[in-house]
C-alpha positions as CSV (number, residue, x, y, z in Angstrom):
1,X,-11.9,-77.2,43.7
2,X,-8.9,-77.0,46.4
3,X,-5.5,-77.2,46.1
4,X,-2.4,-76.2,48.5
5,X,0.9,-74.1,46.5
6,X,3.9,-72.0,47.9
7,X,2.8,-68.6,48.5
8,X,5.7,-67.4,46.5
9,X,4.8,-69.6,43.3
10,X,1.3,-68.6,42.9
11,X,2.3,-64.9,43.8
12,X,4.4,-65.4,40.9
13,X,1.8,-66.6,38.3
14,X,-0.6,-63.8,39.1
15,X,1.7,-61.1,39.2
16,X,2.6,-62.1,35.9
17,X,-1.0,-61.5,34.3
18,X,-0.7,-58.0,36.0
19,X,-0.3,-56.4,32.3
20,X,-3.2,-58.3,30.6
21,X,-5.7,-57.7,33.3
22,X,-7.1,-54.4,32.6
23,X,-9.3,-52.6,35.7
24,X,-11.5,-50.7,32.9
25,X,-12.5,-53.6,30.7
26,X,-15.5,-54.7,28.0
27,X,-16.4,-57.4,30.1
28,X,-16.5,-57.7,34.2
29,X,-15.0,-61.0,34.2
30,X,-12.1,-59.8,32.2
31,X,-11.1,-58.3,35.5
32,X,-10.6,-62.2,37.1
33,X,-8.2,-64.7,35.8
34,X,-9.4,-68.3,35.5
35,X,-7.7,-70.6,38.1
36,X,-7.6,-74.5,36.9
37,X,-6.4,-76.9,38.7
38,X,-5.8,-80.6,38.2
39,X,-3.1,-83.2,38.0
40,X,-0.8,-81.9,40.5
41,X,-1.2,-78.2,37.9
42,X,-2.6,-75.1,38.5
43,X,-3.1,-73.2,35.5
44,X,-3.5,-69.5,35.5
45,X,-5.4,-68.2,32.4
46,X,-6.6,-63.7,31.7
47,X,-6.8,-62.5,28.5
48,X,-7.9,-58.7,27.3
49,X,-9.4,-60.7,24.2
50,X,-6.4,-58.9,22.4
51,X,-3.9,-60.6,24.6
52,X,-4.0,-64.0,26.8
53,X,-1.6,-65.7,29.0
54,X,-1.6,-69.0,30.2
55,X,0.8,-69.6,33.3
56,X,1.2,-73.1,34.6
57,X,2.4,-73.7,38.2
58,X,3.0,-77.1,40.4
59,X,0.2,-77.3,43.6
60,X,-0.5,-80.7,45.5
61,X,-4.2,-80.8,44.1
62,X,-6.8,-82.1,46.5
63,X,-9.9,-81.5,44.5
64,X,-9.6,-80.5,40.9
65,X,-12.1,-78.4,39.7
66,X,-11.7,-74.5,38.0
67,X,-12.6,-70.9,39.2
68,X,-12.2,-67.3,38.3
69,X,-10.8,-64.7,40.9
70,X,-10.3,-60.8,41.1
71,X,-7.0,-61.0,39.5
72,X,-5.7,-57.5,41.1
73,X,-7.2,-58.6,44.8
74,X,-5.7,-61.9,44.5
75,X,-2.6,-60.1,43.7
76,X,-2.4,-57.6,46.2
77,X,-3.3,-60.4,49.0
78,X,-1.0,-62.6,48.1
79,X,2.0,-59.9,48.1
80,X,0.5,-58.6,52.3
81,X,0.7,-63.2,53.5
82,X,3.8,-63.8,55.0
83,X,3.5,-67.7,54.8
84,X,5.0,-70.4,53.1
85,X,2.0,-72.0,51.7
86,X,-1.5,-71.2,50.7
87,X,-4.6,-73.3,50.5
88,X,-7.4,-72.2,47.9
89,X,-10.8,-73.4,47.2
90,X,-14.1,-72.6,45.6
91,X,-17.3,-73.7,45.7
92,X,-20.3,-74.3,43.3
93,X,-21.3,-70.4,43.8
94,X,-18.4,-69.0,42.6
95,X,-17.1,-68.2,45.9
96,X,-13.5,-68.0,46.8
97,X,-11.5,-69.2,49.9
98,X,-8.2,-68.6,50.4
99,X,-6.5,-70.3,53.7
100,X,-2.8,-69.1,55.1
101,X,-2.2,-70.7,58.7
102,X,-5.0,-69.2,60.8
103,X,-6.3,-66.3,58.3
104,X,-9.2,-66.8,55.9
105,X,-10.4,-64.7,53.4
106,X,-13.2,-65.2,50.7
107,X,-13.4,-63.3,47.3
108,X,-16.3,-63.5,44.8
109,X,-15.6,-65.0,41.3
110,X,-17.5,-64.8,38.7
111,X,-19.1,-67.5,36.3
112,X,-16.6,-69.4,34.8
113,X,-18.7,-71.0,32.0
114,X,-18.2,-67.0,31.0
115,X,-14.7,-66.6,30.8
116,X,-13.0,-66.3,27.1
117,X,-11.4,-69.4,26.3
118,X,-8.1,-69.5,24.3
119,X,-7.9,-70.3,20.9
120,X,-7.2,-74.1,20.3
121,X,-3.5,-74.6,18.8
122,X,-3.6,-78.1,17.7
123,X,-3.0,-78.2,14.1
124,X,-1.2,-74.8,14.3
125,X,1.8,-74.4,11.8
126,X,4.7,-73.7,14.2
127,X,8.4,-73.2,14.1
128,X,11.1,-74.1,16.9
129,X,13.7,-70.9,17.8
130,X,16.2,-70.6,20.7
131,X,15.0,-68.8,23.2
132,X,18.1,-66.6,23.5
133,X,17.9,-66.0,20.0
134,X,14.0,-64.7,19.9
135,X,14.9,-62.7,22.8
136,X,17.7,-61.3,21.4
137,X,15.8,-60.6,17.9
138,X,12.6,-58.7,20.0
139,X,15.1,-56.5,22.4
140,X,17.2,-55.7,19.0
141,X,13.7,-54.7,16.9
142,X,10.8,-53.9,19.2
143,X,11.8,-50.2,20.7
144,X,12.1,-48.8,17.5
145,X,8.0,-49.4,17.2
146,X,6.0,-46.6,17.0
147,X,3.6,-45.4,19.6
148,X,1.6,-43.2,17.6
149,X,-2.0,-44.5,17.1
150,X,-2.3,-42.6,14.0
151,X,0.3,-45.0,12.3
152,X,-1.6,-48.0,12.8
153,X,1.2,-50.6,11.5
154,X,3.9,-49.7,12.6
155,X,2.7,-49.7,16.0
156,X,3.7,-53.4,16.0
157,X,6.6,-56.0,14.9
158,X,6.7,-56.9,11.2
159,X,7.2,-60.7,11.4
160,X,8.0,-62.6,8.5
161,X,9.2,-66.4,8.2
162,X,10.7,-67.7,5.1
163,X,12.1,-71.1,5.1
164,X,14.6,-71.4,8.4
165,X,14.8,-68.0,8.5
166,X,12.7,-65.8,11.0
167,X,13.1,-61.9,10.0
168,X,11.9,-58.9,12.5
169,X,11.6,-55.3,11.9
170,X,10.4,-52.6,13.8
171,X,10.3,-48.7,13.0
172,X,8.1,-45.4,13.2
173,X,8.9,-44.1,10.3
174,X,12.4,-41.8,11.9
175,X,14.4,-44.9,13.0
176,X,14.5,-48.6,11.9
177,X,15.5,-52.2,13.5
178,X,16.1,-55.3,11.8
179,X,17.5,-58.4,12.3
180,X,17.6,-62.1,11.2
181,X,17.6,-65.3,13.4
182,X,18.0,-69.0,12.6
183,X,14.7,-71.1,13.5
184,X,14.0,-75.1,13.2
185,X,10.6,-76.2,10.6
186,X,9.5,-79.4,9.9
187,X,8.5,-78.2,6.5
188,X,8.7,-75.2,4.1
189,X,6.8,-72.3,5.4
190,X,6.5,-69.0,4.0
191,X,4.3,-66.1,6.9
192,X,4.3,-62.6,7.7
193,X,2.0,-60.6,10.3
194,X,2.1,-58.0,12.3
195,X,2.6,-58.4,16.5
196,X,1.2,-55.8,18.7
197,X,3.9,-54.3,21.0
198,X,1.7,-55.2,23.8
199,X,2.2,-58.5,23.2
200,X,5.7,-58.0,22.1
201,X,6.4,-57.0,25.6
202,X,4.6,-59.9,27.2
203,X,6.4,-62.4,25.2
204,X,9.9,-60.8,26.3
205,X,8.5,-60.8,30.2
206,X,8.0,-65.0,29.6
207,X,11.1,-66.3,27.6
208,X,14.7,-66.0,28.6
209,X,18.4,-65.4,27.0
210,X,18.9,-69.6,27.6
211,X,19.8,-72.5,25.2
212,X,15.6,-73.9,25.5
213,X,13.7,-74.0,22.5
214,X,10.4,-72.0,22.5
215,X,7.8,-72.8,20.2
216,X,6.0,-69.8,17.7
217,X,2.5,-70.8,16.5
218,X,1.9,-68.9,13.3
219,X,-1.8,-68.5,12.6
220,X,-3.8,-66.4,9.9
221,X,-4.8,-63.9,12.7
222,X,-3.1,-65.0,15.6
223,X,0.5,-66.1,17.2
224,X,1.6,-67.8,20.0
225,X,4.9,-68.1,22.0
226,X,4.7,-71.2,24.3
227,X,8.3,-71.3,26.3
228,X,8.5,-73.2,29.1
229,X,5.0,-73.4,31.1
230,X,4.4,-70.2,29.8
231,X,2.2,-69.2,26.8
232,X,1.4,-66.1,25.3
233,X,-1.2,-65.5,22.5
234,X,-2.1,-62.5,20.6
235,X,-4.2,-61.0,17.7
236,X,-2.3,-59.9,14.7
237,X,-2.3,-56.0,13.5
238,X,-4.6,-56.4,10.1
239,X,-3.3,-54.4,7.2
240,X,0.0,-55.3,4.7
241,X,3.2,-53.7,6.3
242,X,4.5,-51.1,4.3
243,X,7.9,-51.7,2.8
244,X,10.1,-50.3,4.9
245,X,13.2,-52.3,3.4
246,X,13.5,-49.6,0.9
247,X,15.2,-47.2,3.0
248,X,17.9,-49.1,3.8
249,X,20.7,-47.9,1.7
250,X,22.4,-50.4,-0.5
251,X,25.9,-48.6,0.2
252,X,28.1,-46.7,2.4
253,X,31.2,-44.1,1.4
254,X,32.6,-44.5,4.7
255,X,32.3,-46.8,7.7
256,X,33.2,-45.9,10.9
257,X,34.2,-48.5,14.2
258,X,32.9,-46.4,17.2
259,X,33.2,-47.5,20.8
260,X,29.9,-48.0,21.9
261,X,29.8,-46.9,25.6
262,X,32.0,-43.7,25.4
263,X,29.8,-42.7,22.3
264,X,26.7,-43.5,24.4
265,X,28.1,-41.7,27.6
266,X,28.7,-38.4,25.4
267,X,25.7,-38.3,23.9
268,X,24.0,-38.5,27.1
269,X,25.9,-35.5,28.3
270,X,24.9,-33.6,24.8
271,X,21.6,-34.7,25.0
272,X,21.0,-32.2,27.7
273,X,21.1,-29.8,25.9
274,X,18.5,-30.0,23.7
275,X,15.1,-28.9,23.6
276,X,11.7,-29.9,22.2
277,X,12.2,-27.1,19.0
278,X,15.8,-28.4,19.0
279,X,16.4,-32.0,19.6
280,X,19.6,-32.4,17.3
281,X,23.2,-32.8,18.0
282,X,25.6,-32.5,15.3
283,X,28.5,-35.3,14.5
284,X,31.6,-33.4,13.0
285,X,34.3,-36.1,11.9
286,X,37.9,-34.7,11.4
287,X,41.0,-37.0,10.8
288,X,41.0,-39.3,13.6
289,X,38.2,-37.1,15.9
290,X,34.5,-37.2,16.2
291,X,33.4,-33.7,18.0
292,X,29.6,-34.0,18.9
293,X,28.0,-30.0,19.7
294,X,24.4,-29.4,21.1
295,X,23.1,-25.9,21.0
296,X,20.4,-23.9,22.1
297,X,19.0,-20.8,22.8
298,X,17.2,-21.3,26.1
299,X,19.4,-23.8,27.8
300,X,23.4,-23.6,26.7
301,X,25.6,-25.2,24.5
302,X,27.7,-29.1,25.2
303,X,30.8,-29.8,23.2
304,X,32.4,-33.0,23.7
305,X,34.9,-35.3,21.2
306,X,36.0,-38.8,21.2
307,X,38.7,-40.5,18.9
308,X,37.6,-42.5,16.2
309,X,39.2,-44.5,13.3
310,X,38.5,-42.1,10.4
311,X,40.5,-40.4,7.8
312,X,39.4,-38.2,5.7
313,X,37.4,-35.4,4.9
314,X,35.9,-33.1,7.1
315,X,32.1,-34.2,7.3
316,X,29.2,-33.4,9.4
317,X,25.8,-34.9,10.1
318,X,22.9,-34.6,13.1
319,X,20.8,-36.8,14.4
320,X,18.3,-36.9,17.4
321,X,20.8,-38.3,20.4
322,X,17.7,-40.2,22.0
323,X,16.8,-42.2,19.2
324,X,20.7,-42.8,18.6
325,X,21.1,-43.4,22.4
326,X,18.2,-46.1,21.9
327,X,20.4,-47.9,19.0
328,X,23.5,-48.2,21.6
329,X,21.6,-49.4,24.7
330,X,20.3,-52.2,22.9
331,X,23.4,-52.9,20.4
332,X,25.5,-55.2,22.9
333,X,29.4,-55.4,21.5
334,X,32.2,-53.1,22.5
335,X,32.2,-51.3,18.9
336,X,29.6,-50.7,16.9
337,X,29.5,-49.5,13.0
338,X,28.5,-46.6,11.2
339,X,28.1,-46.5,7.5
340,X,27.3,-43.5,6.2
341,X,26.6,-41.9,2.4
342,X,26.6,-37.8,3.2
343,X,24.5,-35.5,5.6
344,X,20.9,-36.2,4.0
345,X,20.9,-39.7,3.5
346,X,20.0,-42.5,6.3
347,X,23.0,-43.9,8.5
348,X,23.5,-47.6,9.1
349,X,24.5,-49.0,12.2
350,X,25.7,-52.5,13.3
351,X,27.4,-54.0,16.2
352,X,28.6,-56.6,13.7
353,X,31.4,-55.3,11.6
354,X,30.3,-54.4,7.9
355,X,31.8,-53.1,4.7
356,X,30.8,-50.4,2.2
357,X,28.8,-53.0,0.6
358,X,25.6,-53.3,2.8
359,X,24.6,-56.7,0.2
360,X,23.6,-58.9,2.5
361,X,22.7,-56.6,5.5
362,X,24.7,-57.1,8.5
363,X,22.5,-58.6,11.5
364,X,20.9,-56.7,13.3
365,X,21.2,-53.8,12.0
366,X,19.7,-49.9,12.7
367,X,18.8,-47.0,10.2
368,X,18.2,-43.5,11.5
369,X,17.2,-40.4,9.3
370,X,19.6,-37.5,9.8
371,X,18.1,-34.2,10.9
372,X,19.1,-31.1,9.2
373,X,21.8,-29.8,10.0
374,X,21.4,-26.1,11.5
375,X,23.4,-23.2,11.1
């Protein structure tokens, strides 16, 4: 195998498989990415047998022929060059030779008859979605998963298609995301599964906010994104997601149009001024105010107000500011929407403008638990 790419390009691809390419792994050669190259291609697969990537760059191929290389080596070489173009070949004993002007350097591989090979998608059942709109839908869902390995599930994306709709939700049992895209079938289709937010994250890192169509492959214990020359394929979580839908109230007494920044900026302020024992800030609405007041022992005390569009009765609720913080930095309209019953019950929150009747759920759409409110 030799072929001759632009430094940068190749750089590019491995850095990419930075995430997947573990240095503590089950198997050595999990450690290497396989290198393919052929057709004027170069295709850069790793996989942690969890997660694989498949990156596809454009090299003037001389011989084709395929390799593995020390993915993080490779890496870290390619970053030091300060050339325009490489030149990289291997030989029958695995052996690696990379070429920039008059430096050479050689790197082991392993065998490549070893490496894991991707799952074969032809024949997959697959749905077309906007780019923009899947990126949109995982940036608006997938930071409310939980990180807790005790809660097994919900440590990934519930993903369920019905028809030409694509629905995502993500939560850790305090704070829930969910939102609704449009996607394109060639026939009826009704799936669910679970996505790791490993692989939630890589498929984020390979698509873009653009009008191009990405394809999802929907298999029984496996999905794929392919977007571009990029693919990314993952296990599913096994278990049935619980059904988290319940908690989303049905109703709202009031609903409240809140700017987003200035609320964010505030809390941020307020948020210093909690603790771990104490990690609540309480929302007091008056007639045409919202007064937000942190409080603790060991640190101090933050008062702050804003103007808001409310009238009526004095009401008070707290929340954790981080996890409200979270629902602003990734809500993207000037205003956003609070609809709330009382203090106990869960708050909705929309950057798309809803009414007291939450029947159909506005899109996307957040649910936080309130904390109780202290003395």
């Amino acid at each position: 195998m030799k072929f001759l790419m632009a430094r940068s390009e190749l750089s590019e691809l491995v850095n990419g498989v930075q995430n997947i390419v573990g240095q503590r792994t089950p198997m050595p050669i999990l450690s290497n990415i396989l290198v393919e190259a052929s057709d004027s291609r170069v295709v850069i697969t790793a996989t942690d047998l969890t997660v694989g990537v498949r990156f596809t760059g454009t090299a003037k191929v001389i011989e084709p022929g395929v390799t593995t290389i020390p993915a993080r080596r490779l890496a870290s070489l390619l970053k030091e060059l300060n050339v325009s173009y490489i030149e990289v070949s291997a030989n029958d004993k695995e052996v690696n030779q990379v070429v920039a002007d008059s430096s050479t350097f050689r790197m082991n591989g392993m065998p490549k008859a070893d490496y894991p090979a991707l799952p074969d998608l032809t024949g997959a059942q697959h749905v077309v979605i906007k780019q923009k709109d899947l990126y949109a839908a995982l940036n608006h869902t997938a930071f409310a998963v939980s990180r807790e390995e005790s809660r097994y599930l919900l440590t990934g994306l519930y993903l369920s298609v019905s028809d030409e709709t694509a629905l995502f939700i993500g939560t850790d049992g305090k704070r829930l995301a969910r939102t609704t895209i449009p996607v394109q079938i060639e026939k009826p289709i009704t799936y669910e599964c679970i996505i790791p937010a490993k692989a939630v994250d890589e498929i984020v890192k390979n698509i873009k906010p653009i009008d191009e169509n990405a394809t999802v492959y929907l298999m029984q214990d496996k999905i794929a994104v392919e977007a571009g020359n990029n693919l990314v394929m993952t296990k599913l979580l096994a278990g049935e997601y619980p059904d988290v839908e319940r908690v989303i109230p049905t109703h709202s007494t009031a609903v409240i149009p809140i700017h987003r920044e200035e609320l964010e900026s505030l809390l941020r302020q307020t948020a210093l001024f909690i603790s771990d024992q104490n990690n609540s800030v309480r929302f007091t609405f008056e007639e045409g105010i919202l007064h937000i007041a942190a409080n603790t022992a060991d640190i101090g005390e933050g008062k702050v107000s804003m103007a808001v569009n409310y009238s009526g009765p004095r009401f008070e609720i707290a929340f954790n500011p981080l996890f409200f913080i979270d629902v602003l930095r990734h809500s993207g309209n000037e205003y956003v929407y609070l609809g709330f019953q009382d203090a106990f019950n869960p708050v909705v929150i929309s950057d798309v403008e809803f009414g007291t009747t939450l029947i159909p759920s506005p899109s996307p759409l957040y649910v936080l638990m309130p904390l109780r409110l202290g003395p």
